[in-house]
C-alpha positions as CSV (number, residue, x, y, z in Angstrom):
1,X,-14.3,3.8,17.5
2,X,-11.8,6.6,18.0
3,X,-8.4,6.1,16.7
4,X,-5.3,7.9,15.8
5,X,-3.8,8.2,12.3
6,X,-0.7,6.0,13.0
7,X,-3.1,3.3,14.9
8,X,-5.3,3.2,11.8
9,X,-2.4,2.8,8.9
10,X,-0.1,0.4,11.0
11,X,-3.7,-1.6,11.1
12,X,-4.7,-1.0,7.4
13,X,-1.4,-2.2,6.8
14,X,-1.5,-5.3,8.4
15,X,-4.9,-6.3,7.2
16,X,-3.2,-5.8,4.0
17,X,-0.6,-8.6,4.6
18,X,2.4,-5.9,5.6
19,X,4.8,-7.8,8.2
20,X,8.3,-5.4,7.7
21,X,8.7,-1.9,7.2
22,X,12.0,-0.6,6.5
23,X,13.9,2.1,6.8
24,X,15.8,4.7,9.1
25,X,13.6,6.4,12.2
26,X,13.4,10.1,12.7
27,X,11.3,12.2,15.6
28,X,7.9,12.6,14.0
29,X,8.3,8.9,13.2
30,X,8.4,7.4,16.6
31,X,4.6,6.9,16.7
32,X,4.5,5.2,13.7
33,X,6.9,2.9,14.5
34,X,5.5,1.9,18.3
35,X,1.7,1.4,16.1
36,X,3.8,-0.8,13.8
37,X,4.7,-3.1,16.5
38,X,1.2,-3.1,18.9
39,X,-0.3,-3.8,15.2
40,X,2.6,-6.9,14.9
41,X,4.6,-5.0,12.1
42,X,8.4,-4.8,12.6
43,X,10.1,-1.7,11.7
44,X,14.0,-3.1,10.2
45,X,16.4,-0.8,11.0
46,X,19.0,-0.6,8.0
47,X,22.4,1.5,7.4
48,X,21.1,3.6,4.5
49,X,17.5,4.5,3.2
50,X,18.2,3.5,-0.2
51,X,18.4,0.2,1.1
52,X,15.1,0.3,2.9
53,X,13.8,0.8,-0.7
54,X,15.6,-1.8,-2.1
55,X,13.9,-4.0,0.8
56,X,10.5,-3.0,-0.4
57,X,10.7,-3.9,-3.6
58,X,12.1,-7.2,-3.5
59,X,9.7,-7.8,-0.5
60,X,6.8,-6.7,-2.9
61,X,8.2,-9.1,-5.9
62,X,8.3,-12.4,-3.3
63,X,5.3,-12.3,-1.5
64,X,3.2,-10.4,-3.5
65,X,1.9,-7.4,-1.0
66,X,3.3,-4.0,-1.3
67,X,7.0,-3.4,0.3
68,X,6.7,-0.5,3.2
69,X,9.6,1.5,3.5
70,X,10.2,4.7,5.3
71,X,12.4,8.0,5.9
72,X,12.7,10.8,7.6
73,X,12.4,14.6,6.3
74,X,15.0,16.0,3.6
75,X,18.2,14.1,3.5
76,X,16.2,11.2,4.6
77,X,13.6,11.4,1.9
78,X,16.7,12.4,-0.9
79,X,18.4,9.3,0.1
80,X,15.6,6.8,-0.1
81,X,14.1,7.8,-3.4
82,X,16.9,5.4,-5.3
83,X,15.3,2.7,-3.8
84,X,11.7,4.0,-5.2
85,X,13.1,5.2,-8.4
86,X,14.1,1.0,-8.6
87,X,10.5,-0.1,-7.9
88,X,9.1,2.5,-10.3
89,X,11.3,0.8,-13.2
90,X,11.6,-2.7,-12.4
91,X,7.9,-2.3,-11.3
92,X,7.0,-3.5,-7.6
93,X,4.3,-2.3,-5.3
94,X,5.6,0.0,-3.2
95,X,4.8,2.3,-0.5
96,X,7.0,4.8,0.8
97,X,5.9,6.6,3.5
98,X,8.0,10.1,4.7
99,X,7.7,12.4,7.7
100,X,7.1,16.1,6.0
101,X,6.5,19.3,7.9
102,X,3.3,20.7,9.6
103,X,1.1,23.2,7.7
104,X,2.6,25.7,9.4
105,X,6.7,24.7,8.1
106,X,5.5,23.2,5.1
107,X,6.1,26.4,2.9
108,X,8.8,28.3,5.0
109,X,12.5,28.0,4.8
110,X,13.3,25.4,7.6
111,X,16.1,22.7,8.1
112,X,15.6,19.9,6.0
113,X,12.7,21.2,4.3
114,X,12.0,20.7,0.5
115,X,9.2,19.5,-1.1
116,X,8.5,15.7,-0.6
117,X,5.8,16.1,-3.3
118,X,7.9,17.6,-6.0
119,X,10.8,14.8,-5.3
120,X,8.7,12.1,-5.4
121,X,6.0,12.8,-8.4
122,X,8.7,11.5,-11.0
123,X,9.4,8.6,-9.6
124,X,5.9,7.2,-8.0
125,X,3.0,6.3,-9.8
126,X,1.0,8.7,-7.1
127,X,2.5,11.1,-4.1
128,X,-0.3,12.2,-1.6
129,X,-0.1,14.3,1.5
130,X,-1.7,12.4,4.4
131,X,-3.9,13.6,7.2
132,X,-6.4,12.6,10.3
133,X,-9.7,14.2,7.3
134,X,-8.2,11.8,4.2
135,X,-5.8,9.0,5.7
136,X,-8.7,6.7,5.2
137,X,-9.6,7.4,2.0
138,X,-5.5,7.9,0.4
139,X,-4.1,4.6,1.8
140,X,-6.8,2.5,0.5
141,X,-6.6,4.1,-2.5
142,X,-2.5,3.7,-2.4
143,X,-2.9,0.3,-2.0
144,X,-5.0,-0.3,-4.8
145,X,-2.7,2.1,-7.1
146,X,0.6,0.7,-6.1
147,X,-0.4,-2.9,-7.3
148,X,-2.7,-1.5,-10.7
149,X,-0.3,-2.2,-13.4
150,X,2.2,-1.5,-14.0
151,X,2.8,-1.9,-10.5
152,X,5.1,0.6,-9.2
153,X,5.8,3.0,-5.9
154,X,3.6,5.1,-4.1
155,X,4.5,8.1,-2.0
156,X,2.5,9.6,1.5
157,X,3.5,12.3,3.4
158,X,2.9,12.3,7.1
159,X,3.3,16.0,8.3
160,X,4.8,16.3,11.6
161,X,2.6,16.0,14.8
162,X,-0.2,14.2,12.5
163,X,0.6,10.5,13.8
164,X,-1.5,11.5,17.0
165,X,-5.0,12.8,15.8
166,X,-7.7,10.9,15.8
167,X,-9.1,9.5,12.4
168,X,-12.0,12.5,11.5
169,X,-13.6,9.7,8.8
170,X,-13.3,6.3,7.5
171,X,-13.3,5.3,4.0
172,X,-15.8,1.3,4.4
173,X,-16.4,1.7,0.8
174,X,-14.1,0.3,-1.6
175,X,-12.8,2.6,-4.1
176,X,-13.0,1.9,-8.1
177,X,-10.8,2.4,-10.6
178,X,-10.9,2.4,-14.2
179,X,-8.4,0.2,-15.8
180,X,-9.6,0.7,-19.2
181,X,-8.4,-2.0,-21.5
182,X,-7.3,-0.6,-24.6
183,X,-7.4,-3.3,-28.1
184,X,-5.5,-2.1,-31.3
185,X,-6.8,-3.4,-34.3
186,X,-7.5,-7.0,-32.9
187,X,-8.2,-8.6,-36.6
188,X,-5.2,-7.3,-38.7
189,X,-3.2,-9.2,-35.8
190,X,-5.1,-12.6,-35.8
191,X,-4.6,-12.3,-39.4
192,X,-0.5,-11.6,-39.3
193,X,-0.5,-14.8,-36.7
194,X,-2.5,-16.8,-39.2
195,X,-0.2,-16.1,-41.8
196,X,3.1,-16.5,-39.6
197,X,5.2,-19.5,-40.4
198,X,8.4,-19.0,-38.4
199,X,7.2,-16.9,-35.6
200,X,9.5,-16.3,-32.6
201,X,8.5,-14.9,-28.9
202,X,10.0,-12.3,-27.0
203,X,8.6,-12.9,-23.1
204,X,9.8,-9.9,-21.0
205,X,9.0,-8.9,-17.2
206,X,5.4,-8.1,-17.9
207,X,5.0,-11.6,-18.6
208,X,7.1,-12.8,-15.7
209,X,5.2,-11.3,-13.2
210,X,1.3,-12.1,-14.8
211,X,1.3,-15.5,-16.1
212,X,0.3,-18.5,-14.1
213,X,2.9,-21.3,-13.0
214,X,3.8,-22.9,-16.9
215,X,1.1,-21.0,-18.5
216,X,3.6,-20.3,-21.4
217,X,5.4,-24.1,-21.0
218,X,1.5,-25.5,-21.6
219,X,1.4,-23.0,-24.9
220,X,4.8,-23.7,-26.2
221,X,3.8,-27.6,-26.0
222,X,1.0,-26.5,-28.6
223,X,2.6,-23.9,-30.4
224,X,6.5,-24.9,-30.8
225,X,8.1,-21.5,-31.2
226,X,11.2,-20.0,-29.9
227,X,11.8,-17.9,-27.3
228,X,13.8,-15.2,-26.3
229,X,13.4,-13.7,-22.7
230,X,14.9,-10.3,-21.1
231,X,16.7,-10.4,-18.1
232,X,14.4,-10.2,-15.3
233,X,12.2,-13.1,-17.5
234,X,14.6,-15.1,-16.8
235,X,13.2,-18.7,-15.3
236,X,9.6,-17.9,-17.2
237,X,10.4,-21.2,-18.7
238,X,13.1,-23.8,-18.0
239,X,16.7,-23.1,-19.7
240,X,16.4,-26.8,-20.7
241,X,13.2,-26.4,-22.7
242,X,13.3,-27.0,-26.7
243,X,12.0,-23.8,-26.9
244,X,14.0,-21.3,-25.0
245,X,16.8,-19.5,-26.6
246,X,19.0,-16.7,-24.9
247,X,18.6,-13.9,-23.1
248,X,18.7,-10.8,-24.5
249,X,21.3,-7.8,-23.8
250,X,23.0,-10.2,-21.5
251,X,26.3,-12.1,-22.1
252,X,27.0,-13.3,-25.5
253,X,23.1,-12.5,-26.8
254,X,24.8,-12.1,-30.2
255,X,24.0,-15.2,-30.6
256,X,20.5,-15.2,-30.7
257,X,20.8,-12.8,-34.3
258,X,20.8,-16.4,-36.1
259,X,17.2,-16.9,-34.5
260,X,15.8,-13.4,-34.6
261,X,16.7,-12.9,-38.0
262,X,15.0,-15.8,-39.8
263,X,12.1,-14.9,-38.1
264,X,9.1,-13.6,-40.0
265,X,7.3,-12.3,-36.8
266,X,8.2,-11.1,-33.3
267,X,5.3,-11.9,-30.7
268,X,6.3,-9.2,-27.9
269,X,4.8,-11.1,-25.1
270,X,4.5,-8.9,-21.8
271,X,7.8,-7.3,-23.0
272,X,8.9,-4.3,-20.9
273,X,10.9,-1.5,-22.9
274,X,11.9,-0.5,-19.5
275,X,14.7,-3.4,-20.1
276,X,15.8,-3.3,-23.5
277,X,14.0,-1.4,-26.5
278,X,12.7,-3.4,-29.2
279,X,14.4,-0.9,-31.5
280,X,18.1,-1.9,-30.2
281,X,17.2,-5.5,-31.6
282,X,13.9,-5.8,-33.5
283,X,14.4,-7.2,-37.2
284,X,12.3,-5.6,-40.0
285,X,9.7,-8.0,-39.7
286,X,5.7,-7.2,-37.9
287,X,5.6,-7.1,-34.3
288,X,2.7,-7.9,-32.1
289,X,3.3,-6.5,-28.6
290,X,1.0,-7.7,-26.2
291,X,0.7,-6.1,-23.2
292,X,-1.6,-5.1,-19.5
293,X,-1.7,-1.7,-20.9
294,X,-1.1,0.9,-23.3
295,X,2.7,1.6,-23.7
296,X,4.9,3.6,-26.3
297,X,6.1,1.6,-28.8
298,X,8.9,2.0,-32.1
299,X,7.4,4.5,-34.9
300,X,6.6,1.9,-37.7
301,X,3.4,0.9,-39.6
302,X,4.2,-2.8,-38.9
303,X,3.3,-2.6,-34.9
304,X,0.4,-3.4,-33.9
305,X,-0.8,-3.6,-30.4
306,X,-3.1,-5.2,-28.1
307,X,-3.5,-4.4,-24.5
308,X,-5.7,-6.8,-22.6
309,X,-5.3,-9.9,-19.5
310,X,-3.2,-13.0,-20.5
311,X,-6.1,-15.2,-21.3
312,X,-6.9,-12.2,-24.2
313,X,-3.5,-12.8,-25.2
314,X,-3.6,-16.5,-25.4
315,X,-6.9,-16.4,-27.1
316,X,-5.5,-14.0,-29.9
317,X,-2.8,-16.8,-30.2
318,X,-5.6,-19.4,-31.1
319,X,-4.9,-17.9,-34.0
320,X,-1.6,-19.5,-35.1
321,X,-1.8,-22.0,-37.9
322,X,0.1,-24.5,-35.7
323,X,0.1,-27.0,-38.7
324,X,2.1,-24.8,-40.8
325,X,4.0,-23.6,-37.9
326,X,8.4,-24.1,-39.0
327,X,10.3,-24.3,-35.7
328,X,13.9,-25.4,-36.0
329,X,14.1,-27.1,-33.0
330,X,18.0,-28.0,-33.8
331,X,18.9,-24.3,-34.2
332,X,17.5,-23.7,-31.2
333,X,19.7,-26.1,-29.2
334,X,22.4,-25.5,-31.1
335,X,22.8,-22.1,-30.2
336,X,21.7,-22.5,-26.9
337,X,24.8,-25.2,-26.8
338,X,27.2,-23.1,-28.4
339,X,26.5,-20.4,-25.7
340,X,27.0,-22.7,-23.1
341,X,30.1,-24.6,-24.6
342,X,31.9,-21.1,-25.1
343,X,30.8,-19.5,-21.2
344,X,32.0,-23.6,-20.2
345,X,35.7,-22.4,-22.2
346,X,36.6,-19.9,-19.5
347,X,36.7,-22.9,-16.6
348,X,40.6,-23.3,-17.2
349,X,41.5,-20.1,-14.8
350,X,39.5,-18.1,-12.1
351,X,37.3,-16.0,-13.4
352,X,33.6,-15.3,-13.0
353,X,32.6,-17.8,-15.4
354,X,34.7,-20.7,-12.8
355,X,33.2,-18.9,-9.7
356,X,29.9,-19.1,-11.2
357,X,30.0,-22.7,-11.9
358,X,31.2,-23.4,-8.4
359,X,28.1,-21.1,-6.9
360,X,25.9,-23.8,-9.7
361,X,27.0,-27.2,-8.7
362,X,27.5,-26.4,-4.9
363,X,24.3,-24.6,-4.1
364,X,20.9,-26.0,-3.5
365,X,18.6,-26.1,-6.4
366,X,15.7,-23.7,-4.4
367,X,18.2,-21.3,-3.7
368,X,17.8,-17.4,-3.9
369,X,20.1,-15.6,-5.7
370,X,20.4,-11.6,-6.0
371,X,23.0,-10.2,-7.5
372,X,24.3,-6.1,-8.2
373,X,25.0,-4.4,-11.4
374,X,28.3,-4.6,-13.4
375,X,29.8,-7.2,-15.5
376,X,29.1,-9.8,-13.4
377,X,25.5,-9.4,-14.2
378,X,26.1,-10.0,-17.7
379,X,27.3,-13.5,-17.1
380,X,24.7,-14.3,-14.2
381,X,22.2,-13.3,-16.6
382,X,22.9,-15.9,-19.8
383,X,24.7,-18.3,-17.6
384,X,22.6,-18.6,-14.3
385,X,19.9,-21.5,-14.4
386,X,17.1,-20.6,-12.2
387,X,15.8,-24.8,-12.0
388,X,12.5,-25.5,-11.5
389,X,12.5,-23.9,-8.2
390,X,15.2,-21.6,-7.7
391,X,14.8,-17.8,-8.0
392,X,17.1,-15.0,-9.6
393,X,16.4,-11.1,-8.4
394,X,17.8,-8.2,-9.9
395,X,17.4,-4.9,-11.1
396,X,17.1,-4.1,-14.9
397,X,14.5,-1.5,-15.6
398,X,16.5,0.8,-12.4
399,X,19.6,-0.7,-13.0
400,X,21.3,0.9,-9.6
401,X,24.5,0.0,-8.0
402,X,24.3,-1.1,-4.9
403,X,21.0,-3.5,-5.5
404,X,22.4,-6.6,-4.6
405,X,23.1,-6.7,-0.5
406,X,19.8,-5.4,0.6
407,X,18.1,-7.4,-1.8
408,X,19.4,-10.4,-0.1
409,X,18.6,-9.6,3.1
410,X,15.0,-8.7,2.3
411,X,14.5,-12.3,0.6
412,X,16.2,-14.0,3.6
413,X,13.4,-12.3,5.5
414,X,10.8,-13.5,3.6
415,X,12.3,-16.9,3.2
416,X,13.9,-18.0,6.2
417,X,14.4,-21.2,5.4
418,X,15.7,-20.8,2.0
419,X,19.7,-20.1,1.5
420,X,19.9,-16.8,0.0
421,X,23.2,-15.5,-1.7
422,X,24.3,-12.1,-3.0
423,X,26.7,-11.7,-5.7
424,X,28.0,-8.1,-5.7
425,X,31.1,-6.5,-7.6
426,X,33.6,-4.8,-5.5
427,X,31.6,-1.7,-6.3
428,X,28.3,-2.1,-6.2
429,X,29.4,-4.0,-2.2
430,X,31.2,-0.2,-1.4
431,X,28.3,1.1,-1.9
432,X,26.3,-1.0,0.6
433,X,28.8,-2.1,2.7
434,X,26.7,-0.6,6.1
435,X,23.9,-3.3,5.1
436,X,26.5,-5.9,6.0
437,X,25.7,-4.8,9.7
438,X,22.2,-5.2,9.1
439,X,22.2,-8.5,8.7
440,X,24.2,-9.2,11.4
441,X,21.9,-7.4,13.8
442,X,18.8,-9.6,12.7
443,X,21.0,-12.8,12.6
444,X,20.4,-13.2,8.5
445,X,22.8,-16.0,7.2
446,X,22.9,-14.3,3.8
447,X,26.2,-15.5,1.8
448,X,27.8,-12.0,0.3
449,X,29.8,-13.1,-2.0
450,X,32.0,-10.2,-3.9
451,X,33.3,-10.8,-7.0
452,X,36.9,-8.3,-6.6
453,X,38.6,-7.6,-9.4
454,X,39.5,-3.8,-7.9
455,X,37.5,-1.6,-10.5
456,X,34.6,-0.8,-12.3
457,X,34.9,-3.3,-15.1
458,X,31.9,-2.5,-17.0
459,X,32.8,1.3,-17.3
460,X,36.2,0.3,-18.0
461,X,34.9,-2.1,-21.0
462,X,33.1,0.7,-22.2
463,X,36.3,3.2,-22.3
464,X,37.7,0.6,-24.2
465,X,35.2,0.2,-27.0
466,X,35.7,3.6,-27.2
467,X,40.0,3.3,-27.9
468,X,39.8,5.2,-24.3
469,X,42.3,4.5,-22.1
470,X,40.7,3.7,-18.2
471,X,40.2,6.7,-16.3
472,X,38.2,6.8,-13.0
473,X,37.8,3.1,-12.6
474,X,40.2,1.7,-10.5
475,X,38.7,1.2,-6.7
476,X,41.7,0.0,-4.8
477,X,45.2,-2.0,-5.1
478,X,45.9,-5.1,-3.8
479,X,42.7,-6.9,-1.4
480,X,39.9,-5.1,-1.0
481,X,39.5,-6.2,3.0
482,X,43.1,-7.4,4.1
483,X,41.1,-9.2,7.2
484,X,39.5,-12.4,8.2
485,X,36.4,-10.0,9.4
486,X,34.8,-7.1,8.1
487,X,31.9,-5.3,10.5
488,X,31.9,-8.4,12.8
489,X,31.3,-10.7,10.1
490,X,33.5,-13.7,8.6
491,X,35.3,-12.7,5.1
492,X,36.4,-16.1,3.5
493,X,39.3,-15.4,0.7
494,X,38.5,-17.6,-2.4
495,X,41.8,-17.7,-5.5
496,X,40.7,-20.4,-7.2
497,X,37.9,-23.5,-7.8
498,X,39.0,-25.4,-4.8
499,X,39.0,-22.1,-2.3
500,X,35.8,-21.3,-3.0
501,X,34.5,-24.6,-3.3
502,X,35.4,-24.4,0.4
503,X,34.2,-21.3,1.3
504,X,30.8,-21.9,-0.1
505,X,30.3,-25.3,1.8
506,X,31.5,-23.4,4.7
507,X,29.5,-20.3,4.3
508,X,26.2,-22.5,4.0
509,X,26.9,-24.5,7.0
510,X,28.1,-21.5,9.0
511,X,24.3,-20.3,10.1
512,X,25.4,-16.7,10.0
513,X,26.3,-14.3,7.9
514,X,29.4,-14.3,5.5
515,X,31.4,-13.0,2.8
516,X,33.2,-14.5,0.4
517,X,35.9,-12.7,-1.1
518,X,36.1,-13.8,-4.7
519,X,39.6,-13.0,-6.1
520,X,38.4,-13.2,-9.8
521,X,40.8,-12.2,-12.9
522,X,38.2,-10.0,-15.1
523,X,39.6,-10.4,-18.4
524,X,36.5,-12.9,-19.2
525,X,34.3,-9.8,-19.4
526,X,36.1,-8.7,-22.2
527,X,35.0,-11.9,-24.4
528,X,31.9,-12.5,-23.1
529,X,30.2,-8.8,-22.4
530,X,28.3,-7.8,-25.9
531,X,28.8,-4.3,-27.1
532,X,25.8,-2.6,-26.7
């Protein structure tokens, strides 16, 4: 059956699960775009390609099928690639697809011509160059590659004028790959884990996004051992369990040196580097780091490795001498307690810790939660419990400004039905502000809510462990909207507990979008943000 190139991705891609793609139009796209929709794809406008990005990945991370986004040549391309660069590093399956020029424009000097291939290479797992002889062949291929772990972006070209040819071939044969599992000397580890008497876990986003709903809970009720997550681990097991500690690099993880230092072994289980290197915390004790694949790991002889599935993993855990297994269950709690009493010491004033806690008792337990880079992130990151069904996105591995709106508005997408809120510095909202619009036009009552302060706080805390004095982090004086509305969409001013009490009941019964202007005094940061 004859069929054109855009027919026969905008079908491949719907057989594949794809319902959005994302991103800002251009000429050559057109085609695409009207195959999206006969195919029952819609194409979501947005104000910025870097948020059509952003929508891809966390569309990837909450359903589970690969995030489409798209842009246009040059600029277009330039602009979306901090989006990809985010799915590369906090590792969703993504496909970015670009309009490039024709064979014939391809290599001259031509408006908005550079190389797509060249701009994308460092920041995809794979960039290909699509046409009507291998279209068949490169997107089943992209598929497969963009979810291989580490998942991570993929890249396709689509010269100019291609969209219309017929399909020359199709690829009916599924393509292999070899995801070669690499063991590091298996027996010298089952023999540190039978000899390990205070071991302690360190569960990172590897491990978040493999294991099976309580696969590590069922463990940890055979094996008591503490644990100790990364960021975007957080919720891999309940902050109320007798094993979990902290996070690490977040708010107040100083903490967790009483635990990591008694230890007499660190089991790195699906940890990520791409979050925090084990060098900025590892004590001089063995680690055992396992993981889906081969990664580079801290030059020392006591690292050893083992790259395998999760039931490998669990297996080489068998190995534990759970009798003789020491876990201070007390010290645990404690510190988890002290955390918590000292975050719970800030409540007296309105800060982020107080906003926080209103966000905690007023929201509903399956709630969504994104939230931007900055300070704020910090606290959200130690402080925030997930529940048993709630869910907490951000960016780590990418860390980009700017994260937090689009991420909302992709997980109100996916999850209609679930109320989905944004916390955002004053910033990181700046830099995303056009998304607010976005929502708007696809009726998306996502609560923004923007924690204003009127600077960059987390640059300025660094000047200041410096003895700098603040220079180039001061965003504005006085309120950072001075109006009820802002793009056609409600602002609700929040000074204290009781005002945003308010404004959050308000903002979830509104059905619409909404912003909540958060009035916060920063100076928590300054107690509660670790020196890195």
């Amino acid at each position: 059956m004859e069929i054109t190139v855009a027919d026969y991705i905008a079908s491949q891609l719907f057989k594949a699960g794809v319902r959005y793609v994302f991103g800002i139009p251009g000429g050559p796209s057109i085609p695409y775009i009207e195959a999206f929709s006969k195919a029952g794809i819609r194409f979501i406008l947005v104000s910025n390609e870097a948020a059509a990005g952003i929508m891809a990945d966390v569309t990837s991370r909450i359903t589970g099928i690969p995030g489409i986004c798209h842009a246009t040549f040059g600029p277009g391309a330039t602009n979306i690639s901090t989006g990809v660069g985010g799915a590369l590093l906090d590792r969703s399956a993504v496909i970015v697809l670009t309009s490039e020029m024709d064979d014939d424009f391809i290599h001259r000097t031509a408006q908005m011509n550079i190389s797509h291939q060249k701009l994308f290479e460092p920041i995809t797992k794979a960039t290909f160059r699509v046409d009507e002889n291998n279209v068949a062949e490169i997107l089943e291929r992209s598929l497969s590659i963009c979810k291989t772990e580490y998942p991570g972006p993929v890249h396709l070209g689509l010269p100019s004028g291609t969209a219309l040819k017929e399909v020359i071939s199709s690829n009916d044969g599924a393509l292999k790959f070899d995801n070669k599992t690499f063991r590091n000397e298996p027996d010298k580890i089952r023999k540190l884990l039978e000899q390990s008497r205070r071991p302690l876990i360190a569960a990172g986003l590897t491990a978040k996004r493999v294991l099976k709903n309580n696969e590590l809970t069922d463990f940890l009720d055979r094996c008591k051992i503490p644990v100790i997550v990364t960021p975007m681990a957080k919720g891999i097991i309940p902050a109320g369990h007798p094993c979990y500690a902290g996070v690490l690099f977040h708010a107040l993880s100083n903490y967790l040196e009483d635990i990591y230092q008694k230890c007499d072994l660190v089991i790195g289980l699906g940890y990520d580097q791409v979050e925090y290197n084990y060098e900025s915390w590892l004590p001089e004790v063995p680690l055992v780091h396992f993981d889906t694949l081969g990664t580079d790991l801290p030059c020392r002889e006591n690292i050893f490795s083992y790259f395998g599935k999760p039931d490998e993993w669990f297996d080489m855990l068998g190995s534990l001498d759970r009798g003789s297994l020491i876990f201070e269950g007390t010290l645990v709690k404690g510190i988890r307690d002290e955390m918590v009493s000292y975050m719970n010491s800030f409540l007296d004033h309105f800060g982020p810790v107080t906003a926080l806690n209103v966000l905690r008792k007023e929201l509903p337990g399956d709630a969504i939660l994104t939230s931007d880079v900055g300070s704020h992130l910090h606290l959200i990151g130690q402080y925030w419990d997930c529940g048993t069904e709630g869910t907490l996105l951000m960016t780590n591995g990418w860390s980009g400004m700017g994260f937090g709106i689009p991420a909302a508005i992709a997980a109100k997408m996916c999850r209609p039905d679930t109320p989905v809120v944004c916390i955002t510095g004053d910033g990181g909202f700046l830099m995303m502000a056009g998304e607010i619009v976005t929502a708007l036009r696809y009726n998306l009552p996502v609560i923004f809510v923007v924690f204003s302060d009127g600077e960059l706080n987390l640059i300025k805390l660094k000047q200041s462990w410096k003895n700098l004095p603040p220079e180039g982090t001061i965003i504005y004086k006085d309120d950072l909207f001075r109006s009820d509305t802002f793009l056609g969409v409600r602002v609700l001013r929040a000074n204290n507990e009781e005002s945003m009490t308010s404004a959050v009941n308000e903002a979830l019964r509104a059905g619409e979008p909404l912003i909540i202007n958060a009035v916060i005094d920063p100076e928590d940061y300054n107690f509660l943000v670790v020196k890195q």
